[in-house]
Biotite code that builds the C-alpha atoms (Angstrom):
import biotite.structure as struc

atoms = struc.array([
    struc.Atom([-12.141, 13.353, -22.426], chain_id="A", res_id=1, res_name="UNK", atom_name="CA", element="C"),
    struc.Atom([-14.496, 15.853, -20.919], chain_id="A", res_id=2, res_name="UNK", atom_name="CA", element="C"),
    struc.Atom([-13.632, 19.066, -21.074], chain_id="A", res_id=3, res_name="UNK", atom_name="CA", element="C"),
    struc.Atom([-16.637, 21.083, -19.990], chain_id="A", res_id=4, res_name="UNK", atom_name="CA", element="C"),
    struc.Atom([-20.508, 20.058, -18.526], chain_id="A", res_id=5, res_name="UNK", atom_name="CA", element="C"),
    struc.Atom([-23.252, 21.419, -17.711], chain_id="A", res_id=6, res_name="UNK", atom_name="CA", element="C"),
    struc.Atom([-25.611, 21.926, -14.843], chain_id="A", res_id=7, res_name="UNK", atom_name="CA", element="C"),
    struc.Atom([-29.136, 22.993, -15.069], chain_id="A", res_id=8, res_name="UNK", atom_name="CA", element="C"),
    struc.Atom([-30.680, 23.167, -11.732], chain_id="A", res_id=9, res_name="UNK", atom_name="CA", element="C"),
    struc.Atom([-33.618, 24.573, -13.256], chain_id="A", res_id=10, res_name="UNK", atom_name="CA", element="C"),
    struc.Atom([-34.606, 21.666, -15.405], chain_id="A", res_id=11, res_name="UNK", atom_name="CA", element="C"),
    struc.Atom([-34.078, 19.060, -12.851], chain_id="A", res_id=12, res_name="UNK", atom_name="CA", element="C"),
    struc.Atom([-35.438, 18.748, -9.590], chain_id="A", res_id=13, res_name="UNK", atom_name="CA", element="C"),
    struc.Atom([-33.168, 16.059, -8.818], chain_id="A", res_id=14, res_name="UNK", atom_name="CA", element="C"),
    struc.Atom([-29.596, 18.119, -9.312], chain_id="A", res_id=15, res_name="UNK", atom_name="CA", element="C"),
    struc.Atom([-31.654, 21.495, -7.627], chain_id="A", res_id=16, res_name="UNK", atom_name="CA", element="C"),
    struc.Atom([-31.665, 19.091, -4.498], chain_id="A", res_id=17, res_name="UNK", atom_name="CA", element="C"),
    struc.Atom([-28.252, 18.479, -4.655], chain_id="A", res_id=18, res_name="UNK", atom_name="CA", element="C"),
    struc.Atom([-27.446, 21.967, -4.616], chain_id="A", res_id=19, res_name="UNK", atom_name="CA", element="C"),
    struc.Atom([-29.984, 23.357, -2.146], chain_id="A", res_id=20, res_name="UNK", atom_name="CA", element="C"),
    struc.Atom([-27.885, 20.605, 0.433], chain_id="A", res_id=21, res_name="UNK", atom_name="CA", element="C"),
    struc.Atom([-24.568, 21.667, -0.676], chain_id="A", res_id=22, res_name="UNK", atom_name="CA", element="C"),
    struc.Atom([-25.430, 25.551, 0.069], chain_id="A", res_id=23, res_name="UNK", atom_name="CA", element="C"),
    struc.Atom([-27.278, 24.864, 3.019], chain_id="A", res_id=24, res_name="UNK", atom_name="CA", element="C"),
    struc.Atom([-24.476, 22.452, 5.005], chain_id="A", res_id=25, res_name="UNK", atom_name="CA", element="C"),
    struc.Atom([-21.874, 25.376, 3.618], chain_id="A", res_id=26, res_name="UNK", atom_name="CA", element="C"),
    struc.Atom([-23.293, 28.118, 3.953], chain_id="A", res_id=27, res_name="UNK", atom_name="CA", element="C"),
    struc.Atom([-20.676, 29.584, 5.786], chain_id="A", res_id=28, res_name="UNK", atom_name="CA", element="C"),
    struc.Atom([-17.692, 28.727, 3.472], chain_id="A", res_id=29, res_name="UNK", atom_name="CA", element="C"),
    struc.Atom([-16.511, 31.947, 1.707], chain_id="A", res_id=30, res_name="UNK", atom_name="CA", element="C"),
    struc.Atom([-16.178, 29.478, -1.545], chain_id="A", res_id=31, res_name="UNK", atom_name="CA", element="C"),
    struc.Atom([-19.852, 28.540, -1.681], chain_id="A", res_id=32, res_name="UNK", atom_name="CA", element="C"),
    struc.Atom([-20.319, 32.258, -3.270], chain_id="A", res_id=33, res_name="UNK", atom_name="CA", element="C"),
    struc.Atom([-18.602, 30.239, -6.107], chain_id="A", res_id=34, res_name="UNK", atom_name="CA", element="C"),
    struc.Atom([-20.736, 27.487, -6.814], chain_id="A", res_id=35, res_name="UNK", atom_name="CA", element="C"),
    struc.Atom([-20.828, 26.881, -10.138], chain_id="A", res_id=36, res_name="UNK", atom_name="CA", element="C"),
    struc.Atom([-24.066, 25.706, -12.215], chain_id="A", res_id=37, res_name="UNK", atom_name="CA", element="C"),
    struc.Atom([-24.344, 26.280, -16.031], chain_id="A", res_id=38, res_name="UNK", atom_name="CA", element="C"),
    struc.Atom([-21.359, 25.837, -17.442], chain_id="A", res_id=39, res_name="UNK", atom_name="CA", element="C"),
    struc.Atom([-18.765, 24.102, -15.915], chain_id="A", res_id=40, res_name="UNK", atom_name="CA", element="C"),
    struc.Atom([-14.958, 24.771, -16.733], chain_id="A", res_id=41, res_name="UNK", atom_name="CA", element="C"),
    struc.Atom([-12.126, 23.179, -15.209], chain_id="A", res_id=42, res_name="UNK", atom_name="CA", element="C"),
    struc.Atom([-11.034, 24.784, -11.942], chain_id="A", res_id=43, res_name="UNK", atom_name="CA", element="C"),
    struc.Atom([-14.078, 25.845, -11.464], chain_id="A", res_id=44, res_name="UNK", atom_name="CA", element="C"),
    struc.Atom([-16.175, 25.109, -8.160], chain_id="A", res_id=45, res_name="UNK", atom_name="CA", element="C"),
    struc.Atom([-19.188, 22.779, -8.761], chain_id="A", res_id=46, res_name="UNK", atom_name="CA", element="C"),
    struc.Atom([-21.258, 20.427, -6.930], chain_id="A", res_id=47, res_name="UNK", atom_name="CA", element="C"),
    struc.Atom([-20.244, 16.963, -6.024], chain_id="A", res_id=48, res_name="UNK", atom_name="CA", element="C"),
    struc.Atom([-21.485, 14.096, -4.575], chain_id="A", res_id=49, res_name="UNK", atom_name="CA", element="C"),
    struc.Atom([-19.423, 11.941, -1.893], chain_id="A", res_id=50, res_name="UNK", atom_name="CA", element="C"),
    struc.Atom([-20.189, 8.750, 0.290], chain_id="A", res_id=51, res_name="UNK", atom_name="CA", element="C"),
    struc.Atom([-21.058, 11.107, 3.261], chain_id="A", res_id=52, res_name="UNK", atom_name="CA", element="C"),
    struc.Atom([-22.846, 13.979, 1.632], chain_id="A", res_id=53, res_name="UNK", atom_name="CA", element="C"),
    struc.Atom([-23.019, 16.375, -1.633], chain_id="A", res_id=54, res_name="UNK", atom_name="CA", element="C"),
    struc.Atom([-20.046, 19.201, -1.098], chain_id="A", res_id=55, res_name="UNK", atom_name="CA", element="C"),
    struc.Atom([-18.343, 21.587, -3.246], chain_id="A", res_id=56, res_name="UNK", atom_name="CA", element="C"),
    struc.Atom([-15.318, 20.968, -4.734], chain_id="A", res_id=57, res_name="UNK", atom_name="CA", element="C"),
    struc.Atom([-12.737, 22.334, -6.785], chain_id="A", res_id=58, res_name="UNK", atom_name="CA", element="C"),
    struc.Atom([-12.397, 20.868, -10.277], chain_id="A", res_id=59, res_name="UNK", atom_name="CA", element="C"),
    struc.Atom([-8.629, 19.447, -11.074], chain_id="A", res_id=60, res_name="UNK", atom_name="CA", element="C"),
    struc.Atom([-6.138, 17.971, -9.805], chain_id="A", res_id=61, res_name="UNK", atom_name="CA", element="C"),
    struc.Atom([-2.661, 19.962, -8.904], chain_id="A", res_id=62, res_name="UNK", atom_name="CA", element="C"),
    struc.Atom([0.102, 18.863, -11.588], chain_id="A", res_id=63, res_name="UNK", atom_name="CA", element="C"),
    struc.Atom([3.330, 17.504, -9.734], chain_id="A", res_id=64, res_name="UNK", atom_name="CA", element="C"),
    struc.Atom([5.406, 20.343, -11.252], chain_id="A", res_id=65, res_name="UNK", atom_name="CA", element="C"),
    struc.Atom([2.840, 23.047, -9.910], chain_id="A", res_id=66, res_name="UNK", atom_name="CA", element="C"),
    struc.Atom([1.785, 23.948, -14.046], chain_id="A", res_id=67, res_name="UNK", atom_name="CA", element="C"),
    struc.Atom([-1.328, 23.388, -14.662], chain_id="A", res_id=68, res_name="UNK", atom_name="CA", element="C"),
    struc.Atom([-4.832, 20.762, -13.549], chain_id="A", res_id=69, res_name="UNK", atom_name="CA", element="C"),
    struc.Atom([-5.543, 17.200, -14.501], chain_id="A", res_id=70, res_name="UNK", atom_name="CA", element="C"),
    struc.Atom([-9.035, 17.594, -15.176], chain_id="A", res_id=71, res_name="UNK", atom_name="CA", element="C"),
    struc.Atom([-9.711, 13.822, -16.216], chain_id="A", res_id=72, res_name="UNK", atom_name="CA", element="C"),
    struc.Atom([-8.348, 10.311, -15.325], chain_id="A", res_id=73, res_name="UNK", atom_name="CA", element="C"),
    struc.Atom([-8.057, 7.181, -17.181], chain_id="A", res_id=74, res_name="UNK", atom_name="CA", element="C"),
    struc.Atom([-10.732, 4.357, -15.583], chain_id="A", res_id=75, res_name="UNK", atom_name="CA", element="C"),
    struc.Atom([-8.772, 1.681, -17.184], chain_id="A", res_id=76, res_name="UNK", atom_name="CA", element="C"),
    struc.Atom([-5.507, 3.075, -15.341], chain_id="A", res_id=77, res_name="UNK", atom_name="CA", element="C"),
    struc.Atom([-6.504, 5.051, -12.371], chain_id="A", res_id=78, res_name="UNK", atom_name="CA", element="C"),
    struc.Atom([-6.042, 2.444, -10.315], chain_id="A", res_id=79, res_name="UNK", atom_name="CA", element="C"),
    struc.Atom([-2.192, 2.380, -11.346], chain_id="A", res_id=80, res_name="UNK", atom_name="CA", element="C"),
    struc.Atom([-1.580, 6.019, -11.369], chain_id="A", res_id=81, res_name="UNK", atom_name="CA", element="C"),
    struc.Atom([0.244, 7.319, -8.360], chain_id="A", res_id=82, res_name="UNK", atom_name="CA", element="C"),
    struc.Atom([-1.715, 10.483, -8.742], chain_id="A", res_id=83, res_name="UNK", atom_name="CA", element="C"),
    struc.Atom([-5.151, 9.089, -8.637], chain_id="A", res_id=84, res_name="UNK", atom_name="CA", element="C"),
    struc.Atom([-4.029, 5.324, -6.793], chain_id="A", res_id=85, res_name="UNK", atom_name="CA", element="C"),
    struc.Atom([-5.319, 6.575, -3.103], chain_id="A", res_id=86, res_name="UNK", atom_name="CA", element="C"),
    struc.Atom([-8.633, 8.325, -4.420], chain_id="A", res_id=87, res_name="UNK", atom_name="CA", element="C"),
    struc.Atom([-9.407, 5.342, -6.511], chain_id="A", res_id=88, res_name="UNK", atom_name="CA", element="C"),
    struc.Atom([-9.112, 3.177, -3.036], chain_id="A", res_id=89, res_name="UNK", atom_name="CA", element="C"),
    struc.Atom([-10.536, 5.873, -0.841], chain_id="A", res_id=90, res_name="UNK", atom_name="CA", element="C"),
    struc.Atom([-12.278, 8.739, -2.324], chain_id="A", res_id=91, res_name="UNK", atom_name="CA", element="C"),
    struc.Atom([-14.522, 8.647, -5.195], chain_id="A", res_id=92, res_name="UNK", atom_name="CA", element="C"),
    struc.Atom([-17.163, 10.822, -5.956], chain_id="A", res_id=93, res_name="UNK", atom_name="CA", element="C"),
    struc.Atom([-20.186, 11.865, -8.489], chain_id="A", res_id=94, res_name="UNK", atom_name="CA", element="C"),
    struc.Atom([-20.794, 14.460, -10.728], chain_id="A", res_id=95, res_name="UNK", atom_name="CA", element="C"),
    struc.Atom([-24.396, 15.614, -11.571], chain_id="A", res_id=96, res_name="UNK", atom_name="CA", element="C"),
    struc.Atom([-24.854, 17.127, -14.911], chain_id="A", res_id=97, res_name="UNK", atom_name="CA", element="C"),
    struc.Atom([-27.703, 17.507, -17.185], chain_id="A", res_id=98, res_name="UNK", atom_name="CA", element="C"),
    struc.Atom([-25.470, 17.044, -20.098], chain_id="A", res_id=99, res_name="UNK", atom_name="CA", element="C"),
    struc.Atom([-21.133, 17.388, -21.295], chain_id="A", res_id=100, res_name="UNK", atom_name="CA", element="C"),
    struc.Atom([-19.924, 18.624, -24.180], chain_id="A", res_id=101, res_name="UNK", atom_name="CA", element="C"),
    struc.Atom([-16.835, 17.036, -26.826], chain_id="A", res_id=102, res_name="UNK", atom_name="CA", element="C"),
    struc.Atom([-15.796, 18.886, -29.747], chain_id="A", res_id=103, res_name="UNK", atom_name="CA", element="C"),
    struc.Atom([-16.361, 16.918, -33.317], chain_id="A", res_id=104, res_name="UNK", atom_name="CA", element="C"),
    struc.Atom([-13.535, 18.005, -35.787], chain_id="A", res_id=105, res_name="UNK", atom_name="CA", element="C"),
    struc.Atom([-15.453, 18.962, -38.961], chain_id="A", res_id=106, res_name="UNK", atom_name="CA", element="C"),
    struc.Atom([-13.873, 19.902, -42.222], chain_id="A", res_id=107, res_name="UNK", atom_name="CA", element="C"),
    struc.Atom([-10.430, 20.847, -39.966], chain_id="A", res_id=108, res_name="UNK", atom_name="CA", element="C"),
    struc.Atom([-12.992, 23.167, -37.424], chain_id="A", res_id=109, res_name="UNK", atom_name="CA", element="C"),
    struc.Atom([-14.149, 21.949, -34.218], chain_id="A", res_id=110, res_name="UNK", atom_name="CA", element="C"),
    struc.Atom([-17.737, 21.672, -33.644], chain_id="A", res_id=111, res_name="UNK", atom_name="CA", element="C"),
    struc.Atom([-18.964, 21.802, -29.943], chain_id="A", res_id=112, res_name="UNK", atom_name="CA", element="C"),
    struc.Atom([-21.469, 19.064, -29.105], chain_id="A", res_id=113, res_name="UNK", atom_name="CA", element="C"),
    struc.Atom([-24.128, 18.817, -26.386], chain_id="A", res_id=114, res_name="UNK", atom_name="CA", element="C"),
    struc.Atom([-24.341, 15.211, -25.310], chain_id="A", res_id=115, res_name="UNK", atom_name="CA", element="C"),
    struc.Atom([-26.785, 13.823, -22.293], chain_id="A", res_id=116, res_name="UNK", atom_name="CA", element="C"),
    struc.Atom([-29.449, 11.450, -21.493], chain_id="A", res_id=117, res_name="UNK", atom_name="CA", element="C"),
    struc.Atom([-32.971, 13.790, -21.208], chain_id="A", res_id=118, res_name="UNK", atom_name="CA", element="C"),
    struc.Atom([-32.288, 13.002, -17.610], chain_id="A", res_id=119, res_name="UNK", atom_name="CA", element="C"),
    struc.Atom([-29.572, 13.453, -15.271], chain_id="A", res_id=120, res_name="UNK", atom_name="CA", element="C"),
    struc.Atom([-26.062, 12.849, -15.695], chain_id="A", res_id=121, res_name="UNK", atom_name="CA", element="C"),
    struc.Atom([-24.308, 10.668, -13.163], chain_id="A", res_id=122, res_name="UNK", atom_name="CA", element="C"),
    struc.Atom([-20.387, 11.601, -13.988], chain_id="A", res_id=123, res_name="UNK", atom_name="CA", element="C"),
    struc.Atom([-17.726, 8.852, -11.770], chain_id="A", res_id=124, res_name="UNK", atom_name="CA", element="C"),
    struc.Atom([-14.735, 10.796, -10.372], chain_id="A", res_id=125, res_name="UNK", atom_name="CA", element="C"),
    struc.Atom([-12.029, 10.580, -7.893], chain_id="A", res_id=126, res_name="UNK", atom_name="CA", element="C"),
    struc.Atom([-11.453, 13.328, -5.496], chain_id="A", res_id=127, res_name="UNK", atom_name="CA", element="C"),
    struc.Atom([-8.199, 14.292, -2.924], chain_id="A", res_id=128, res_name="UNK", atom_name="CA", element="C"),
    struc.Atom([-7.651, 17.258, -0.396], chain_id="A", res_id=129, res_name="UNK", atom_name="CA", element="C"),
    struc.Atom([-4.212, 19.292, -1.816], chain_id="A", res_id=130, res_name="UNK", atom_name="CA", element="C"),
    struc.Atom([-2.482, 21.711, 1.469], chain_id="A", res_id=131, res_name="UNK", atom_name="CA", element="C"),
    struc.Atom([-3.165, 24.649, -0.490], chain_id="A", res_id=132, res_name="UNK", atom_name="CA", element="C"),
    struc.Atom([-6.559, 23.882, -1.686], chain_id="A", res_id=133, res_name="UNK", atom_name="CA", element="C"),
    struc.Atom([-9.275, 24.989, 1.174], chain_id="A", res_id=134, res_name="UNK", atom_name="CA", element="C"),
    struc.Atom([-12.017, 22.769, -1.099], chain_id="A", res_id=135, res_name="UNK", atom_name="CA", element="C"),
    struc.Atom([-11.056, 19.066, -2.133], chain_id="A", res_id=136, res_name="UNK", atom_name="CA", element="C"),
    struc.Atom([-10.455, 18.643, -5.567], chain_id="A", res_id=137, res_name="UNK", atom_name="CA", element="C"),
    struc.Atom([-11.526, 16.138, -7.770], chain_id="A", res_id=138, res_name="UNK", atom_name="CA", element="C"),
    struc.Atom([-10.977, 15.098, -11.672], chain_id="A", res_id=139, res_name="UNK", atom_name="CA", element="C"),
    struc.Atom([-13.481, 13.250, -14.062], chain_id="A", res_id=140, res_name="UNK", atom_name="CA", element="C"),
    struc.Atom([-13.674, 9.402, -14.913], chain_id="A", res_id=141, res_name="UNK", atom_name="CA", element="C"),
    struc.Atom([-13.236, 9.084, -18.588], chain_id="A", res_id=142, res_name="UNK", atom_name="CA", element="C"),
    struc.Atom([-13.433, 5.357, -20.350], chain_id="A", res_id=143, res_name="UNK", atom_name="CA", element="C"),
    struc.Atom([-13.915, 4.962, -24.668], chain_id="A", res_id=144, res_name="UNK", atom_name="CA", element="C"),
    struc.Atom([-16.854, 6.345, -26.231], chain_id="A", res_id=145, res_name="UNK", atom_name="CA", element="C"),
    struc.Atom([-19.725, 4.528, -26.737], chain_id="A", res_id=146, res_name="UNK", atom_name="CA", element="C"),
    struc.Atom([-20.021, 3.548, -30.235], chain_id="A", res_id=147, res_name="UNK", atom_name="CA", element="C"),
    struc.Atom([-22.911, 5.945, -30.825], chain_id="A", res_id=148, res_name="UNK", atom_name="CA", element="C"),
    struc.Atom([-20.640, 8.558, -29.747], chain_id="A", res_id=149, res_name="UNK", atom_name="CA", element="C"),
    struc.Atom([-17.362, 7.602, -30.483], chain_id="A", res_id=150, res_name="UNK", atom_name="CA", element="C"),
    struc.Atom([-17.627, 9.854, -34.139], chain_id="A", res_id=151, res_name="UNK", atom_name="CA", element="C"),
    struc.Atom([-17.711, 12.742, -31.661], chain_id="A", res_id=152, res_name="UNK", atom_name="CA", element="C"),
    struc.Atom([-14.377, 11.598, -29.717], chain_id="A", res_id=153, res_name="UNK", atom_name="CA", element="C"),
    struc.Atom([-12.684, 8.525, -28.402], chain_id="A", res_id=154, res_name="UNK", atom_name="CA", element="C"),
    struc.Atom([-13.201, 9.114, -25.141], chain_id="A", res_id=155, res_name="UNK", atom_name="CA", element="C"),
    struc.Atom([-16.379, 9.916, -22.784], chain_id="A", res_id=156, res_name="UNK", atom_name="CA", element="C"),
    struc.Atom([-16.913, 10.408, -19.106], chain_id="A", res_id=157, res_name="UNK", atom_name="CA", element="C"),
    struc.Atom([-18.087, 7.006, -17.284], chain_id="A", res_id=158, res_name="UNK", atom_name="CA", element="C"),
    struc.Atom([-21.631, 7.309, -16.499], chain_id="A", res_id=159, res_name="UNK", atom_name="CA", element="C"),
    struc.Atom([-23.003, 5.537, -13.697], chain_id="A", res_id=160, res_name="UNK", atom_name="CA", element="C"),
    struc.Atom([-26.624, 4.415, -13.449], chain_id="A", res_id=161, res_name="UNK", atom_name="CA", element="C"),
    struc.Atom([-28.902, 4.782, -10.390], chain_id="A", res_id=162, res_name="UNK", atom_name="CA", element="C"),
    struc.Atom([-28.174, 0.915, -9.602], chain_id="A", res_id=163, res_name="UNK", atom_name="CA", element="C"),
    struc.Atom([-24.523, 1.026, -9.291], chain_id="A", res_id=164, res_name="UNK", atom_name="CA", element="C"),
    struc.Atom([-23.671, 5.039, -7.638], chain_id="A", res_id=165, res_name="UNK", atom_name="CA", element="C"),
    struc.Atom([-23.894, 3.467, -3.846], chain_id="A", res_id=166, res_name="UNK", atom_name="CA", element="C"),
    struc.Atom([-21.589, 0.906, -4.659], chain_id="A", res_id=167, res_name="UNK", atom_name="CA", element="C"),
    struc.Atom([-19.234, 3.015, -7.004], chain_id="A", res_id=168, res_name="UNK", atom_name="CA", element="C"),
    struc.Atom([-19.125, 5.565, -4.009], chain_id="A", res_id=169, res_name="UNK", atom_name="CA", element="C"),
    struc.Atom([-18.489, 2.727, -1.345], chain_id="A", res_id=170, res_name="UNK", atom_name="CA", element="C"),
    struc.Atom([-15.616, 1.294, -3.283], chain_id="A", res_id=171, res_name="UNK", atom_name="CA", element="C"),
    struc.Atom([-17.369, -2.166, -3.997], chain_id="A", res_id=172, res_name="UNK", atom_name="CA", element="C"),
    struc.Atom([-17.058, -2.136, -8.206], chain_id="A", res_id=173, res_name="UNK", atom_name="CA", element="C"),
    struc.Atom([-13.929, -1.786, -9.820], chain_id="A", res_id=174, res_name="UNK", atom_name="CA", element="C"),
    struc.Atom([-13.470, -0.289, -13.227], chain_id="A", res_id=175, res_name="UNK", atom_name="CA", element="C"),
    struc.Atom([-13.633, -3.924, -14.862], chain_id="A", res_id=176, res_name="UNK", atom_name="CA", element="C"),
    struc.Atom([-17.286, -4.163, -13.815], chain_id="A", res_id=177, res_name="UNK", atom_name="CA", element="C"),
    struc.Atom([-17.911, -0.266, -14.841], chain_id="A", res_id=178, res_name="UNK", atom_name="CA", element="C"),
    struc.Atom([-16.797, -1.285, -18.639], chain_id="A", res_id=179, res_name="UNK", atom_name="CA", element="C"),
    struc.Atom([-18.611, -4.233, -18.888], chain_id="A", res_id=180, res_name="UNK", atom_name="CA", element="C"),
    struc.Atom([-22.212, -2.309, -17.827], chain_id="A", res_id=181, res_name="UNK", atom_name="CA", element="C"),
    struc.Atom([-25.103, -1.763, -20.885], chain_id="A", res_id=182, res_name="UNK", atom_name="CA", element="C"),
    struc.Atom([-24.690, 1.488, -22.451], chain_id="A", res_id=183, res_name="UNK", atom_name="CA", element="C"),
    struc.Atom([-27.341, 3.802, -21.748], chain_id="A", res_id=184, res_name="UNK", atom_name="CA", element="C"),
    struc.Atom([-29.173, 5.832, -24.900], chain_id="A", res_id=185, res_name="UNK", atom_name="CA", element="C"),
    struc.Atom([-27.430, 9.375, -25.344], chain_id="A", res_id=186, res_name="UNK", atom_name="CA", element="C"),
    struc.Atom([-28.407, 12.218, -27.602], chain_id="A", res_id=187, res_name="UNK", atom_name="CA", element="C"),
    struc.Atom([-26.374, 14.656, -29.030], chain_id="A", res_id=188, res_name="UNK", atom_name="CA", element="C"),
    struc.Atom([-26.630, 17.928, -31.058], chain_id="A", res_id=189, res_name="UNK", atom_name="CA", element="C"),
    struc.Atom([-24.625, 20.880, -32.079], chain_id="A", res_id=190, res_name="UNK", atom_name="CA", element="C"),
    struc.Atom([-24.156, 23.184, -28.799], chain_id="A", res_id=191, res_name="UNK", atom_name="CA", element="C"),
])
């Protein structure tokens, strides 16, 4: 699960780009005011990438019953999931970070972790446009952790490396061919 990330334009050229093109194609949205780097929290606004261009977007998905956001989706299920089905086929998306965070449970307290790469974070996600949304909305590919991680929690986002984000965002892999990929080397301290 991912609960919260974080984006550091500062540090990273890269994700500063990102940004700069987001604020610059909407500059007049009234929700671009809202942009969110540093911490992220669900429902917040923060920048994602799409097949056609970086945008902001609005992060969760609208619960049937109107209570609540689905922040995260399954990658071994999505593609079963009536809520996330469509998106899967037609609409997925990136999420730059420069690192997530996952709560360890330690002597029955939860410690917050800082997890990332030294480099970029490259989150998948799945994104959909709701009627009373004025931003699309997207949630957060999760798969199992890593087994360097998986101390930390069960689950992690699905990170995609530079050689694979065209064709994740272009629909030609499928989540079989995301779990099979090398794991990359990730760090993590107490946040």
């Amino acid at each position: 699960m991912c609960g919260r990330y974080y984006i550091d334009p500062d540090d990273d050229m890269e994700i500063q780009l990102i940004i700069d093109k987001i604020k610059d194609k909407f500059k007049d949205t009234p929700e671009i005011s809202s942009l969110r780097t540093g911490e992220v929290f669900p429902t917040n606004i923060a920048p994602v990438i799409t097949k056609d261009s970086p945008m902001p977007m609005k992060w969760g998905f609208s619960r049937f019953d109107g209570k609540g956001h689905v922040i995260n989706a399954r990658l071994e299920t999505a593609h079963e999931k009536n809520m996330f089905k469509r998106s899967m086929e037609e609409r997925r998306c990136i999420l730059p970070a420069s690192c997530y965070f996952e709560w360890e449970k330690r002597d029955g307290k939860k410690q917050k972790m800082e997890i990332g790469a030294g480099s970029p974070l490259y989150m998948a996600g799945l994104y959909r446009f709701e009627k009373d949304s004025p931003l699309p909305v997207f949630v957060i590919l999760t798969m199992a952790a890593w087994p360097q991680i998986s101390f930390i929690h069960d689950r992690m986002p699905v990170l995609l490396s530079a050689e694979i984000r065209e064709d994740w965002l272009k629909g030609r892999i499928d989540s079989r061919d995301i779990l099979e990929m090398p794991e990359a080397e990730l760090h993590y301290k107490d946040a």
